[in-house]
N, C-alpha and C positions, 0 to 999 in steps of 0.2 A: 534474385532481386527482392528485397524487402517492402510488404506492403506496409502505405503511410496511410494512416489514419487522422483526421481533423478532430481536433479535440475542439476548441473553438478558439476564439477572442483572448488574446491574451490577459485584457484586462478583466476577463472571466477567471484566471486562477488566481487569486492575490494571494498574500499569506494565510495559511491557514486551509487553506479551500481542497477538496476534492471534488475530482468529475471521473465519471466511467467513459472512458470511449473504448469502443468493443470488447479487448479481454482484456483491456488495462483499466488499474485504477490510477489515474492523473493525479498529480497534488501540488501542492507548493509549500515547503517546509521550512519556513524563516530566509525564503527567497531562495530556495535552493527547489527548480522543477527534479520534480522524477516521475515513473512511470513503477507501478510492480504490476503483475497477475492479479486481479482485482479477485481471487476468490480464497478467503484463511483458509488454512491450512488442517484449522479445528471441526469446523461442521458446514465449512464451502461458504457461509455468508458473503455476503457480496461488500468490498473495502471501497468500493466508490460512498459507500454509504455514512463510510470510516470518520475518524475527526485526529486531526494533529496535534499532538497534544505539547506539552511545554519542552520537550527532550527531542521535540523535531522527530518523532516516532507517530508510524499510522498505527491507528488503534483500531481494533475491531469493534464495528457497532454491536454487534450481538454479546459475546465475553467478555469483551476488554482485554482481548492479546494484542500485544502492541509489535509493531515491527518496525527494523533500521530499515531505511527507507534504500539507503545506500546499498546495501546488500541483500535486502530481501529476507533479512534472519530474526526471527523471531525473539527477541529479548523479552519476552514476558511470556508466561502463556496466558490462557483461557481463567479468567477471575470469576467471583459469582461461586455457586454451589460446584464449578469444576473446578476452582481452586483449591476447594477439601479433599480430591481423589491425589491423595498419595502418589506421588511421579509424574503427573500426566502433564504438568508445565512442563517438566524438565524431557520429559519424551519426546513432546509437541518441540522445543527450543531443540534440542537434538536432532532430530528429522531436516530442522529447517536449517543446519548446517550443512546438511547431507544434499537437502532437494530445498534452496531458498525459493520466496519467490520468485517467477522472472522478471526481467527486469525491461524495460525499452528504453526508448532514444527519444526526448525532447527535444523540440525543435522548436523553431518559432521565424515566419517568413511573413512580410506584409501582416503584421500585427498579427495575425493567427498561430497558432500550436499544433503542431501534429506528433505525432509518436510512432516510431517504426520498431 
């Protein structure tokens, strides 16, 4: 049995928006909820902290690796001074094919969201 989690108030995710509840990071991606493992995959930052950017992708607040929300796979890597290390996007986007983030269950009952 999967435990469910309250994220809150639906009208708490609108577009745009991220929230952390437990190891998920919650969002709402051009009206589309998802849930992934709220922690990158570059140096563990935490993606509740994240912002959605115009491609409906979570972005890392710390590097700016961005990821499809739908799958958990990193379509960009790590920007900033780790954009100059030679490979290391394409490694990081590699990995995330292998091990995506994980993913949860949106829900939404009596105006509230939870995630299993």
């Amino acid at each position: 049995m999967s435990k469910e989690l309250e994220v809150g108030p639906t009208a708490s995710l609108s577009p745009g928006t991220v929230l952390g509840a437990g190891r998920y990071a919650v969002g709402n991606a051009n009206d589309e909820l998802f849930a992934v493992t709220r922690r990158c995959r570059h140096l563990y930052a935490d993606l509740a902290d994240g912002t959605i950017d115009v491609d409906g992708c979570l972005t890392c607040p710390w590097h700016g690796a961005k990821y499809e929300v739908q799958t958990g796979r990193m379509v960009r890597g790590p920007q900033g001074i780790f954009a100059k290390i030679p490979g290391l996007g394409f490694a990081f986007k590699t990995l995330t094919r292998v091990l995506p983030l994980g993913r949860g269950r949106v829900t939404e009952r009596d105006d509230t969201l939870y995630v299993e």
